[in-house]
Structure formats: C-alpha cells, structure tokens
ZAMARGU-4260 file (C-alpha; in steps of 0.2 Angstrom, whole numbers, plus 5000, padded with zeros to 4 digits):
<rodrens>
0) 5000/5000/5000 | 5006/5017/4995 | 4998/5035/5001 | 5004/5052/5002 | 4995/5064/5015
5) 4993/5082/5007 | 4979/5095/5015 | 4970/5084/5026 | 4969/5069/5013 | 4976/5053/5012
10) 4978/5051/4993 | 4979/5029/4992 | 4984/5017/4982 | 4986/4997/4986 | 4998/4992/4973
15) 5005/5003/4958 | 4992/4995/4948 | 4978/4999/4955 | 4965/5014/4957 | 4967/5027/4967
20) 4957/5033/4982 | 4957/5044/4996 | 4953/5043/5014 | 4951/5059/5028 | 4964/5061/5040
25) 4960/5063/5059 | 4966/5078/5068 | 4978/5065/5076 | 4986/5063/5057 | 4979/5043/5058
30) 4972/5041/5041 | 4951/5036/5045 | 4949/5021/5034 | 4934/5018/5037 | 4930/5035/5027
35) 4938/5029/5013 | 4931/5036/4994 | 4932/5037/4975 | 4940/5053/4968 | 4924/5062/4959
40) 4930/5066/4942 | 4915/5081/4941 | 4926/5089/4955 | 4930/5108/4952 | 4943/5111/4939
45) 4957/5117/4953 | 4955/5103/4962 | 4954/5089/4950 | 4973/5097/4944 | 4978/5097/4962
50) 4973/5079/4965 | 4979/5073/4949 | 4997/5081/4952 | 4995/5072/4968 | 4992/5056/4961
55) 5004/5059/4945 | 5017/5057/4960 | 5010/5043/4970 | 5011/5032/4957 | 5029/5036/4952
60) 5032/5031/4969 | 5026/5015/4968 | 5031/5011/4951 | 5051/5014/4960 | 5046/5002/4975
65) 5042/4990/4964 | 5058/4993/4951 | 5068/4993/4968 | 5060/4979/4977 | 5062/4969/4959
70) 5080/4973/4959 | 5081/4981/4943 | 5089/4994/4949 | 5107/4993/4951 | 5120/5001/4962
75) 5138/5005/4959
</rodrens>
C-alpha cells in the first residue's frame, strides 16, 4: 500500500496497479479508513489538477518500490 497525505487527505493506492482513492485524515494525522472514497472526476477544475498532480506522484512512487524491490535497479 502506497499513500501520500497532502491537506488533510490521504491520497491511496494498494499496489502501483491499482486505482486510486482517498481517505480523511483525523486531527491526530491517523488516516480514517473507514471513510475511505472514490475521487469524483466532476470535481471543480482546481481541484481535479491538484489531485491529479497528487496522484501523477504517488504512482511514480510505487512504480520505484516496485523497480527497487524487483531489483532492477542497480548500484555501483
């Protein structure tokens, strides 16, 4: 599982295949799974941006995990 926490949202992804999703984050930081959701994509223009830059990231993290864990990358 891969999230990043930006502005009070957990931005989620369980493996770097899968589909995004989002989950509140309590005042304590914890991440609330259980209010997990879908990303809406009728959301106001400025925040479908922000999210997808969000997510653009996210996934280029788990997509190095996997390369790393994979070991296909290689150090000198």
């Amino acid at each position: 599982m891969f999230y990043v926490v930006a502005d009070g949202i957990a931005y989620v992804m369980d493996n770097s295949d899968s589909t995004p999703y989002g989950a509140y984050v309590n005042d304590d930081g914890s991440i609330d799974w259980d209010s997990c959701f879908d990303f809406d994509p009728r959301m106001d223009e400025e925040d479908l941006e922000y999210s997808a830059h969000i997510l653009y990231h996210l996934k280029e993290i788990a997509l190095l995990t996997d390369e790393y864990n994979n070991k296909e990358v290689y150090f000198k």
